[in-house]
SEPAPA-636307 format. One record per residue (C-alpha): residue number from 1; residue in one letter; chain; x, y, z. Coordinates in steps of 0.5 Angstrom, whole numbers, plus 500, padded with zeros to 3 digits. Layout:
N
(NUM, 'A', 'A', (X, Y, Z))
...
//
This chain:
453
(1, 'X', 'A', (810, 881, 792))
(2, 'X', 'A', (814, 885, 797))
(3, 'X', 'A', (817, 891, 793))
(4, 'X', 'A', (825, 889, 792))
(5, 'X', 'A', (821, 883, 788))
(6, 'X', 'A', (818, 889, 783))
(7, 'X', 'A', (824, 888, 777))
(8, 'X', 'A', (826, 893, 772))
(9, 'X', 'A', (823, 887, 767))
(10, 'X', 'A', (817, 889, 769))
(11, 'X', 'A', (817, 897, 771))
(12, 'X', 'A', (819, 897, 763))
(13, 'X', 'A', (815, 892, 761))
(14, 'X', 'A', (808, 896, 764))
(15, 'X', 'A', (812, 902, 765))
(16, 'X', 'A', (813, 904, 757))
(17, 'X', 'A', (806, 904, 757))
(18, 'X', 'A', (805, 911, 761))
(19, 'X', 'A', (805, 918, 758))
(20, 'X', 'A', (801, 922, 764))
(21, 'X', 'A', (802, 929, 762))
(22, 'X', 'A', (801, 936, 766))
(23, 'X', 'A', (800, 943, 765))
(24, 'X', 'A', (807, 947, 763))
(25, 'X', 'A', (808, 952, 768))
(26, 'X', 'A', (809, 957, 764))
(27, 'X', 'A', (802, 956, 760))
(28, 'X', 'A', (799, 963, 759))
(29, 'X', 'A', (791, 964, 758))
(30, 'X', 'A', (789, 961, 751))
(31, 'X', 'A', (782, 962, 748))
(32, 'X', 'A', (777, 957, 748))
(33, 'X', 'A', (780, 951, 744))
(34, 'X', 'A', (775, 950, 737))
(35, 'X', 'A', (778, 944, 738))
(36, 'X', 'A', (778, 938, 742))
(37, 'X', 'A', (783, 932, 738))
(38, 'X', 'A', (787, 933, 734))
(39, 'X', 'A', (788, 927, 727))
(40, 'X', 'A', (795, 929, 724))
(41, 'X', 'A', (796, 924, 718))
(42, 'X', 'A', (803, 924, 718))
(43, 'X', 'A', (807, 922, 710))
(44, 'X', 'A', (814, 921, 712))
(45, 'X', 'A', (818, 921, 706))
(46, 'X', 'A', (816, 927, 701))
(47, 'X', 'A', (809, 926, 698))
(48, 'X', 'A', (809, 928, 691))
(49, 'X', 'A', (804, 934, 689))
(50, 'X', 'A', (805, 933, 682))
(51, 'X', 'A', (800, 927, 682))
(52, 'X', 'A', (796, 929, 687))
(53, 'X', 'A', (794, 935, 689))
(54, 'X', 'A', (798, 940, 685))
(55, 'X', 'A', (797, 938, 678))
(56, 'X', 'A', (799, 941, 672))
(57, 'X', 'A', (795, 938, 667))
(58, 'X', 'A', (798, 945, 661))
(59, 'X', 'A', (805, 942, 663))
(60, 'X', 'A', (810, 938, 659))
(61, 'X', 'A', (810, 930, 660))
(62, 'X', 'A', (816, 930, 663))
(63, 'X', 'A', (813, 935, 669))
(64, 'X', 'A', (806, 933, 667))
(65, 'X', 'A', (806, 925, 668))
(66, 'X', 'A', (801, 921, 665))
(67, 'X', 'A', (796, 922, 670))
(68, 'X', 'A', (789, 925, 669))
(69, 'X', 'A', (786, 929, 672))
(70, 'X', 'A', (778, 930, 676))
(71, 'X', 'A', (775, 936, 678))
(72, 'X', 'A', (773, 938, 685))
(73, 'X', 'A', (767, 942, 689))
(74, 'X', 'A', (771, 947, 688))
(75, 'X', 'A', (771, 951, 681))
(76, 'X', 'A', (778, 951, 677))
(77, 'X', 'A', (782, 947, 682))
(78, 'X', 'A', (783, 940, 680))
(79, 'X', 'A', (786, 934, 683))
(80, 'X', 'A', (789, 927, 680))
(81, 'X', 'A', (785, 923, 677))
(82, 'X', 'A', (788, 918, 683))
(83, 'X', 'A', (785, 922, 688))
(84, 'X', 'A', (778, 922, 686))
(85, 'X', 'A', (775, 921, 693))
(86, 'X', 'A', (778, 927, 697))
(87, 'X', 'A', (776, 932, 689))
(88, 'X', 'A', (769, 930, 692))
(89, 'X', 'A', (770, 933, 700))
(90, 'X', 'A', (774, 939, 697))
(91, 'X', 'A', (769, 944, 700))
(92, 'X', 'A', (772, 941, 708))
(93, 'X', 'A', (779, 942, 705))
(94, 'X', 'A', (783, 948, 706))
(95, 'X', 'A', (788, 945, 702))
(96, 'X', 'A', (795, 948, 703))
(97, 'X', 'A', (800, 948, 696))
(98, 'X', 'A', (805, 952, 698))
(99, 'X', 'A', (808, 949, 704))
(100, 'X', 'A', (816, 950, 703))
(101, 'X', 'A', (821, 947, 709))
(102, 'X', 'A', (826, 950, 706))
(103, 'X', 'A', (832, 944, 705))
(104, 'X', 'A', (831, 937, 701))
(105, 'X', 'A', (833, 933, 707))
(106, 'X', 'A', (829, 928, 710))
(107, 'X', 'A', (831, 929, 717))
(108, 'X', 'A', (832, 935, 717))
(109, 'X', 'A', (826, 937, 714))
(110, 'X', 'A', (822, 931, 717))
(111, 'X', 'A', (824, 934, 724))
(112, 'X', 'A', (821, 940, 723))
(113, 'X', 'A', (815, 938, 721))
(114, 'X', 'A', (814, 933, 727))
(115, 'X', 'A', (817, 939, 732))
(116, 'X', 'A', (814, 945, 730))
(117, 'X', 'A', (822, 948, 730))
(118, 'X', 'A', (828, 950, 726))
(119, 'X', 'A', (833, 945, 728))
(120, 'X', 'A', (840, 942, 726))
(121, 'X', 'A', (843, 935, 725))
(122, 'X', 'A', (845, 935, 732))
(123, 'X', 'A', (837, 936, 734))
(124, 'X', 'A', (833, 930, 731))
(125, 'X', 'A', (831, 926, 738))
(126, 'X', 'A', (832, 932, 743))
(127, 'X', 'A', (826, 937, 741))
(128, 'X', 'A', (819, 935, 742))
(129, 'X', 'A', (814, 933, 737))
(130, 'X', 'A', (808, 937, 737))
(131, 'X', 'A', (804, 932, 740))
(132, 'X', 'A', (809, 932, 745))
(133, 'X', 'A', (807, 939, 747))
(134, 'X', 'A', (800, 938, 747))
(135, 'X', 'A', (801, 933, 751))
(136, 'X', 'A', (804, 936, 756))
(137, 'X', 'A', (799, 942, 756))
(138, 'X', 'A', (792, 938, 756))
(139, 'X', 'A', (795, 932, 758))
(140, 'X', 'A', (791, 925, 757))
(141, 'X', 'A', (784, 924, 757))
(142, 'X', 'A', (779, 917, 758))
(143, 'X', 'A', (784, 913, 760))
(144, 'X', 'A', (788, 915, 754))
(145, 'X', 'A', (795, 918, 754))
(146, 'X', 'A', (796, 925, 751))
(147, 'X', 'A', (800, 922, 745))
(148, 'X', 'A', (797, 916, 741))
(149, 'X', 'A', (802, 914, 734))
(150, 'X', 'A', (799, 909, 730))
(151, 'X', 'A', (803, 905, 729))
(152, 'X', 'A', (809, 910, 731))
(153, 'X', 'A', (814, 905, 727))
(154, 'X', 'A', (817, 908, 722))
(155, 'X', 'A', (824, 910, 723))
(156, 'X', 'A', (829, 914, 716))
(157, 'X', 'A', (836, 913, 715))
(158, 'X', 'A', (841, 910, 715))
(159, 'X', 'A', (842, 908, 721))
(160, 'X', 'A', (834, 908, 723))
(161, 'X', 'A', (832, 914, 727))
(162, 'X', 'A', (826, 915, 731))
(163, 'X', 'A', (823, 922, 731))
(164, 'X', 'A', (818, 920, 735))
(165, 'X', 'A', (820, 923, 742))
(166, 'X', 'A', (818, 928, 747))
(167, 'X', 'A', (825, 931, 747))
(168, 'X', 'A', (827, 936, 752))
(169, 'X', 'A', (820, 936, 755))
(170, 'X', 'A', (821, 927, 758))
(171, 'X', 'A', (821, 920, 755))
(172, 'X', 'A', (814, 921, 758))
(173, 'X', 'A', (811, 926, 753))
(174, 'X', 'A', (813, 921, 748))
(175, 'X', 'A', (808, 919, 743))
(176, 'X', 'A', (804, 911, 746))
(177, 'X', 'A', (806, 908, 740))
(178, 'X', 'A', (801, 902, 739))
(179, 'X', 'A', (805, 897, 735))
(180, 'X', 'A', (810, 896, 739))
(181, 'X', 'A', (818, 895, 736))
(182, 'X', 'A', (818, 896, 728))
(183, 'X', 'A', (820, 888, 726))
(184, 'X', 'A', (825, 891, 721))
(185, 'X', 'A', (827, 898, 723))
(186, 'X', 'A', (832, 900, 717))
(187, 'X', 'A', (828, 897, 712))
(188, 'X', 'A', (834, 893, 709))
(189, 'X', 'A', (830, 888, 707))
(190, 'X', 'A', (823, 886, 706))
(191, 'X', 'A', (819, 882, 711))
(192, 'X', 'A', (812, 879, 711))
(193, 'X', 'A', (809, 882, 717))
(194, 'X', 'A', (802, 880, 722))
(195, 'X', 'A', (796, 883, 720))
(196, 'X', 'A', (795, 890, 721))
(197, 'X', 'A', (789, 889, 726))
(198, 'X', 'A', (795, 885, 731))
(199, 'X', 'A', (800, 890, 729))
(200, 'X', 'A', (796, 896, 732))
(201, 'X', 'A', (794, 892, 738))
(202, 'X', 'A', (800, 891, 741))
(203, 'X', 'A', (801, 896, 745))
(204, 'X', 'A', (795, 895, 749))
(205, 'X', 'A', (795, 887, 749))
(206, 'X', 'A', (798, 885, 757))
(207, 'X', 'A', (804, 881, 756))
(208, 'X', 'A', (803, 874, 757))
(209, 'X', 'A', (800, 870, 764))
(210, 'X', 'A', (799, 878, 766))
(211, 'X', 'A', (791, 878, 767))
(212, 'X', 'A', (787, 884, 771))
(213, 'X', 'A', (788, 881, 778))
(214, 'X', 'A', (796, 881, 776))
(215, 'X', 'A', (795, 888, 773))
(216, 'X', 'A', (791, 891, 779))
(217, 'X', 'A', (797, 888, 784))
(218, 'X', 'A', (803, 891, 780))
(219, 'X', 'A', (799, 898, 780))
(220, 'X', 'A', (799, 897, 788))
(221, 'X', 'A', (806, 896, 787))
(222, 'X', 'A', (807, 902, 782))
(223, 'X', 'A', (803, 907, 788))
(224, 'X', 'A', (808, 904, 793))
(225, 'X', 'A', (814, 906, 789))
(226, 'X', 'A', (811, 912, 788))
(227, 'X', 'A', (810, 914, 795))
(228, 'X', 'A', (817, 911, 797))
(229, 'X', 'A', (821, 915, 792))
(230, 'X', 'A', (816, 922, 791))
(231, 'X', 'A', (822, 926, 795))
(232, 'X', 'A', (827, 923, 792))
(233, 'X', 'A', (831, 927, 787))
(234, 'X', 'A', (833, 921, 782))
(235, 'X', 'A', (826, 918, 781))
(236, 'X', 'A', (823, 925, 777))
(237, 'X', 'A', (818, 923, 773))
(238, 'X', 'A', (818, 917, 774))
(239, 'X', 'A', (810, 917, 776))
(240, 'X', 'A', (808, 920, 770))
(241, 'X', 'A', (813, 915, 765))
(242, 'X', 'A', (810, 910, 768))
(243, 'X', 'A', (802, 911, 771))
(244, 'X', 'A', (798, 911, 765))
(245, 'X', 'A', (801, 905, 763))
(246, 'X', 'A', (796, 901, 767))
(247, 'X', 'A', (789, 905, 766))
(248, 'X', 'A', (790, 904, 758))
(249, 'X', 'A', (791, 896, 760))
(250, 'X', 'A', (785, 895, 765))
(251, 'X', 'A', (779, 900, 762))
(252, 'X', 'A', (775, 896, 757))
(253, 'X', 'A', (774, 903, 754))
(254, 'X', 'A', (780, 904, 752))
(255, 'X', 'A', (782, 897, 749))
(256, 'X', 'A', (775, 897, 745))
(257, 'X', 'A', (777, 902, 742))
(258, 'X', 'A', (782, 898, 739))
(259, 'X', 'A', (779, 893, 737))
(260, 'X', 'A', (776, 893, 730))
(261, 'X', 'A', (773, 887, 729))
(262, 'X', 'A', (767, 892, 732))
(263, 'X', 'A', (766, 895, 726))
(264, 'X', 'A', (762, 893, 720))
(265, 'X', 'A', (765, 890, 714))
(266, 'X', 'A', (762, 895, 710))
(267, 'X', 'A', (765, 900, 714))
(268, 'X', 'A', (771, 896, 714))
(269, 'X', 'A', (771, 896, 705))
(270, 'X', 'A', (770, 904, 705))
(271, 'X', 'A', (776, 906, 708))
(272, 'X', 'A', (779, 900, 704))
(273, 'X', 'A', (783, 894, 708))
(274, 'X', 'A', (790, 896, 707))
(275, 'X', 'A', (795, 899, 712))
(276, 'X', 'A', (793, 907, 712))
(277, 'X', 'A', (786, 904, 710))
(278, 'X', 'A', (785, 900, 718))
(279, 'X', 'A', (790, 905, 721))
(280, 'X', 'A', (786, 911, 719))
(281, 'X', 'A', (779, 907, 722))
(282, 'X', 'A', (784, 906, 728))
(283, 'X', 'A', (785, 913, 729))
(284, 'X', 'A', (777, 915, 727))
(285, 'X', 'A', (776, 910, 733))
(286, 'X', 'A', (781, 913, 739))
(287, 'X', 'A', (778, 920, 738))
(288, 'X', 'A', (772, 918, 738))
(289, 'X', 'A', (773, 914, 745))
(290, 'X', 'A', (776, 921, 748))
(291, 'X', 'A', (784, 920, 745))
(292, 'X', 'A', (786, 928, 744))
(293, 'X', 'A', (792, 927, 739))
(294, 'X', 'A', (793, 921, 734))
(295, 'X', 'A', (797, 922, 729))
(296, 'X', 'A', (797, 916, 723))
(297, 'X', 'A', (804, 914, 722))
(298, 'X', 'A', (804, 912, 714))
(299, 'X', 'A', (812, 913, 711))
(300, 'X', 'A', (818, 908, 710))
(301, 'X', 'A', (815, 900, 711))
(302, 'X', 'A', (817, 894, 711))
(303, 'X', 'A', (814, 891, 705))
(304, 'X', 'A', (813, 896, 700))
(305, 'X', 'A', (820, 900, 702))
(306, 'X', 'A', (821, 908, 702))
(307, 'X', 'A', (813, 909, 700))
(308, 'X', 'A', (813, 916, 699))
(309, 'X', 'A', (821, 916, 696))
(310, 'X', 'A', (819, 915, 690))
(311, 'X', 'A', (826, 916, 686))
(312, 'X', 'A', (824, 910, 682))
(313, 'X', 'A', (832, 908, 683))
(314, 'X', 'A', (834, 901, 680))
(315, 'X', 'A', (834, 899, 689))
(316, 'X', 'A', (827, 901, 689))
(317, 'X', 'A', (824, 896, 684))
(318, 'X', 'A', (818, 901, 684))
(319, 'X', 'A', (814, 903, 677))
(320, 'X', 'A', (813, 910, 674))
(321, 'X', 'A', (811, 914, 679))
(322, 'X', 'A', (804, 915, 675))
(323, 'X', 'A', (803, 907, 676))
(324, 'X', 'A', (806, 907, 683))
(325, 'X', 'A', (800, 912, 685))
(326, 'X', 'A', (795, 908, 682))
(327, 'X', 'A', (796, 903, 687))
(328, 'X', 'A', (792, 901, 694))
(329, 'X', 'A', (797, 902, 697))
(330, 'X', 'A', (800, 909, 695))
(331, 'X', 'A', (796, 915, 693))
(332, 'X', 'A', (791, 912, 691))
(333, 'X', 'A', (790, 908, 697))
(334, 'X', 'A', (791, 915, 701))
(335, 'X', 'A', (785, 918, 698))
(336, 'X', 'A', (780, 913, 699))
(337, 'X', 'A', (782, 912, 706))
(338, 'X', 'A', (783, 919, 708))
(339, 'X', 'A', (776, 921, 705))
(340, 'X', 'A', (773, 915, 709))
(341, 'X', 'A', (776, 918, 715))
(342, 'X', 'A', (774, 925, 714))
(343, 'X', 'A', (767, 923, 712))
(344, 'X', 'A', (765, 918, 717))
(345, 'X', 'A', (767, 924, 723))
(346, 'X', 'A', (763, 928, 719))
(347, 'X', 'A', (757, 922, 719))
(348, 'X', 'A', (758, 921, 727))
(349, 'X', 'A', (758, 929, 728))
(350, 'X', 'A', (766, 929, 731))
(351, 'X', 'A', (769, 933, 725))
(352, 'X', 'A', (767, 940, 728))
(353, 'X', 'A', (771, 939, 735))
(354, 'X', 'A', (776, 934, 731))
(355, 'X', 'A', (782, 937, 727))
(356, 'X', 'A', (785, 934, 721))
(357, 'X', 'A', (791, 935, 718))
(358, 'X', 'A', (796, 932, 714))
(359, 'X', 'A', (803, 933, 713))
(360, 'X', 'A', (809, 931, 709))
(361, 'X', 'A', (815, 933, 709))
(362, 'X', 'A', (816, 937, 702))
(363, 'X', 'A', (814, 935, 695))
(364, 'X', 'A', (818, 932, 689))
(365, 'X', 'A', (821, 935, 683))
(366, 'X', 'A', (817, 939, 677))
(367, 'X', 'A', (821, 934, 672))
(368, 'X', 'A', (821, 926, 673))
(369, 'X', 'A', (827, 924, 672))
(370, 'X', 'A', (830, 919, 667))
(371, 'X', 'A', (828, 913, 671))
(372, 'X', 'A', (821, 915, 672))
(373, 'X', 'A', (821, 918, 679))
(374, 'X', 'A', (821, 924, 683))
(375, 'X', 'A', (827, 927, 687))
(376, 'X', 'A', (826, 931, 693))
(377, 'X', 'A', (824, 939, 693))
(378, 'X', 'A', (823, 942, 699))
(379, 'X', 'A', (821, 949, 695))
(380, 'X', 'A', (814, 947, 694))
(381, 'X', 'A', (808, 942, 697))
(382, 'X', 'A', (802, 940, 699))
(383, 'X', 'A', (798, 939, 705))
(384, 'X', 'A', (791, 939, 708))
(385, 'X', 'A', (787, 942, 714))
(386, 'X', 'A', (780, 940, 716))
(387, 'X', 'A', (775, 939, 722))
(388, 'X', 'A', (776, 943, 729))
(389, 'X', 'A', (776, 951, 727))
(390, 'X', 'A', (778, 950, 719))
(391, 'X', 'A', (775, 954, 714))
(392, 'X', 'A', (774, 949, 709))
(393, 'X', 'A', (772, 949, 701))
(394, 'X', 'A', (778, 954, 699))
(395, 'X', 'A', (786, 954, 697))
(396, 'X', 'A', (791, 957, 700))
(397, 'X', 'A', (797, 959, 696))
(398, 'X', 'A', (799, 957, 689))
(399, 'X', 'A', (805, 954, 684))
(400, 'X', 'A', (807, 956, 677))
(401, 'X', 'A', (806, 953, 671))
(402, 'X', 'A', (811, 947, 673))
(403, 'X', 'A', (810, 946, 680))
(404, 'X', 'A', (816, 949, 682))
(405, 'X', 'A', (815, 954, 686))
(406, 'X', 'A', (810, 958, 690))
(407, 'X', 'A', (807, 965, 686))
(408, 'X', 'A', (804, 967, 693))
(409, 'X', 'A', (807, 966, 700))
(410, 'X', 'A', (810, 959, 702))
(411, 'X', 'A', (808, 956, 708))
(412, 'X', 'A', (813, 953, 713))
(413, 'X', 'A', (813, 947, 718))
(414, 'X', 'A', (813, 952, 724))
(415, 'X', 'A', (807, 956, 721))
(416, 'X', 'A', (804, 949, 721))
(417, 'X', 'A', (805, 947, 728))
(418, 'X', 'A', (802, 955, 730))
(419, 'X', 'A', (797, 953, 726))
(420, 'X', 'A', (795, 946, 730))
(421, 'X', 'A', (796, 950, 737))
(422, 'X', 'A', (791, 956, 735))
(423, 'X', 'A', (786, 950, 733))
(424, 'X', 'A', (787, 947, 739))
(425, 'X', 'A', (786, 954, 743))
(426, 'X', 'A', (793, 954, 745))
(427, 'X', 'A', (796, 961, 747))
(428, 'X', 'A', (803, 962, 742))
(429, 'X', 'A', (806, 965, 747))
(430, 'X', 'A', (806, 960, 752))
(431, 'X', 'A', (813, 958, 755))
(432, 'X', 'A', (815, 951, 756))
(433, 'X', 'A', (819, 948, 761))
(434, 'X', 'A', (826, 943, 760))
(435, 'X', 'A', (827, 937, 765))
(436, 'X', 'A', (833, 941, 768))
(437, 'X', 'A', (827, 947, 769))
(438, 'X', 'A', (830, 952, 763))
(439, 'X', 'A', (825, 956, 760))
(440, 'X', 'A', (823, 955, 752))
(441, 'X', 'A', (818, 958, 748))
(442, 'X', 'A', (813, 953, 745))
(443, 'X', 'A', (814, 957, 738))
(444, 'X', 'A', (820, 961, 737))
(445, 'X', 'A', (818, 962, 730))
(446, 'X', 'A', (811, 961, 726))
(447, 'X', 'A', (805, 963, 725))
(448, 'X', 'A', (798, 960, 723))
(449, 'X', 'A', (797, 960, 716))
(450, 'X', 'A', (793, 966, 714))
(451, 'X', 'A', (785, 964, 713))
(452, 'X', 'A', (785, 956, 714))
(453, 'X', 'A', (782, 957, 720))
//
């Protein structure tokens, strides 16, 4: 096929696969990385802290709820009774609860948290996600692009945003989403989705009539593109956006990664058979094929609505936030697929060079409010560190007798991102570099969360 017959369909179609990454040029000399991958399980809508991982059993109902409570490994310090599984692995955990973005807007503070970085109302798409930098700076791995997002679909609003983006450092440090586009982007209305397994595949299924020969032909092509335009201006970046694309296609490796009728269905049952149970075997199975860092997506969907909102407003159709965290598909479900994660790193000896981490972007209210839900709360919240450098079995910071507010030192969303980078052997001083040359510091402010690793 002559190159003037190689159309836009098809660089897009191949071409939306790619995320090669490079070292920044500003990179300074960082130490010995504890690290190797990253898992950052990411909650988008605000998980509550109260039925979680915070409770205040000496509390009011009205602050309380009507959940119980169980002990974990670590003596006075209790979860939820929903959480049953992770009370069990404390002693892996550097469990965070005075994590404060500041501000109860979702945007804003669900930026943040994917950014690393103050930002404004203005700055929702253009700073990079912290695994945009990663991937700039370690870049991709057997076969892998430096950035996976499973499924990398949620989109807040209204109108539906995607924070998923490699912002000023380029399209192609955006995360490879694995299920492709959203079928129901602004959440409007519920609609049945394909099974999870299908969902999550893809972004690595050739699009149809494209078989290996097809591929390989098109890659020729994508090297003569390469070589005619390397000089010219208006082609920057265009092999990085669209060179990884390829190798993720044609490597039995990668694409086996994917498929997870490989696993056994005891496997299968102990992460549970749900969303955030496959997504999280899903992201066991990329690290451990040599994917550096995957993020699991778990926040507004299709069928269950704002998972995490949990307002319980007459639009919702949810019950009291105490039953809804009893469901599989809630915290409950969390806990059970979380703890199988961390579990199953532990058994296949991956957890010590793979850190773990979870993210919100605040809590919720101390009280419940009239329709039995939480509102938002930016003052306090709970997170978790634990594989690659942590030092687990321990609790940084806490709330006082409501929940409300920390009593110790609260943690931000940029000490949250300083903390990833040290795990990951990051120098904090390294200076990045926009598309238009410009210099930027990596972290203008944070610092790693005093003795989680």
């Amino acid at each position: 096929m002559p190159l003037s017959l190689l159309s836009r369909r098809d660089l897009l179609r191949v071409g939306g696969l790619g995320v090669a990454a490079t070292v920044a040029p500003g990179l300074a000399q960082a130490a010995a990385p504890k690290a190797r991958s990253v898992v950052l399980l990411n909650l988008m809508g605000g998980v509550t802290h109260h039925d979680s991982f915070d409770p205040k059993p000496d509390a009011p109902e009205e602050i309380r709820g009507t959940l119980g409570t169980v002990q974990t490994t670590l003596p006075g310090v209790r979860f939820t009774e929903v959480m049953p599984n992770l009370a069990r692995q404390t002693d892996r955990l550097a469990l965070v609860r005075t994590f404060a973005s500041g501000n109860d807007d979702h945007l804003l503070s669900q930026t943040m948290v994917l950014a690393g970085r103050r930002v404004t109302p203005q700055q929702f798409t253009t700073e990079p996600n912290v695994g945009s930098v990663v991937a700039k700076l370690r870049g991709g791995r057997a076969g892998f692009p430096g950035y996976v997002a499973i499924p990398g679909t949620t989109r807040p609003g209204p109108p539906p945003w995607n924070l998923f983006v490699g912002g000023w450092l380029g399209g192609q440090y955006a995360p490879f989403c694995t299920g492709g586009k959203p079928k129901n982007a602004d959440f409007t209305a519920r609609v049945a989705e394909a099974p999870e397994e299908e969902f999550t595949r893809q972004a690595v299924s050739p699009a149809a009539g494209l078989d290996a020969d097809r591929l390989a032909e098109r890659r020729g092509l994508r090297n003569l593109l390469d070589t005619r335009l390397r000089h010219a201006e208006a082609a920057a970046g265009l092999a990085d956006e669209f060179g990884g694309g390829f190798d993720m296609l044609l490597s039995p490796v990668v694409r086996g990664a994917f498929d997870l009728s490989r696993e056994a269905d005891k496997t299968r049952d102990r992460y549970g058979k749900t969303k955030i149970g496959t997504r999280c075997l899903l992201a066991r199975r990329l690290v451990e094929a040599g994917a550096p860092f995957v993020m699991v997506d778990y926040g507004y969907d299709p069928e269950y609505g704002n998972l995490w909102d949990n307002h319980n407003a007459a639009s919702q159709n949810f019950p009291h936030i105490c039953e809804m965290a009893k469901r599989p598909y809630h915290l409950a479900g969390v806990d059970r697929a979380f703890a199988a994660l961390l579990d199953d790193l532990a058994v296949r000896g991956r957890l010590g060079e793979t850190l773990v981490a979870f993210v919100t972007e605040f809590g919720r209210t101390p009280k419940i409010n009239k329709d039995g839900g939480r509102d938002h709360w930016g003052k306090a919240g709970s997170i978790f560190f634990a594989g690659g450098g942590v030092k687990g079995g321990q609790v940084v910071g806490a709330t006082d007798r409501s929940g409300a507010y920390p009593t110790t030192a609260a943690f931000t969303p940029y000490d949250v991102a300083a903390t990833v980078y040290q795990a990951i052997g990051v120098d904090l001083g390294t200076e990045l570099h926009d598309r238009q040359g410009r210099s930027i510091p990596m972290l203008p402010e944070g610092r790693p969360i005093p003795g989680v690793l």
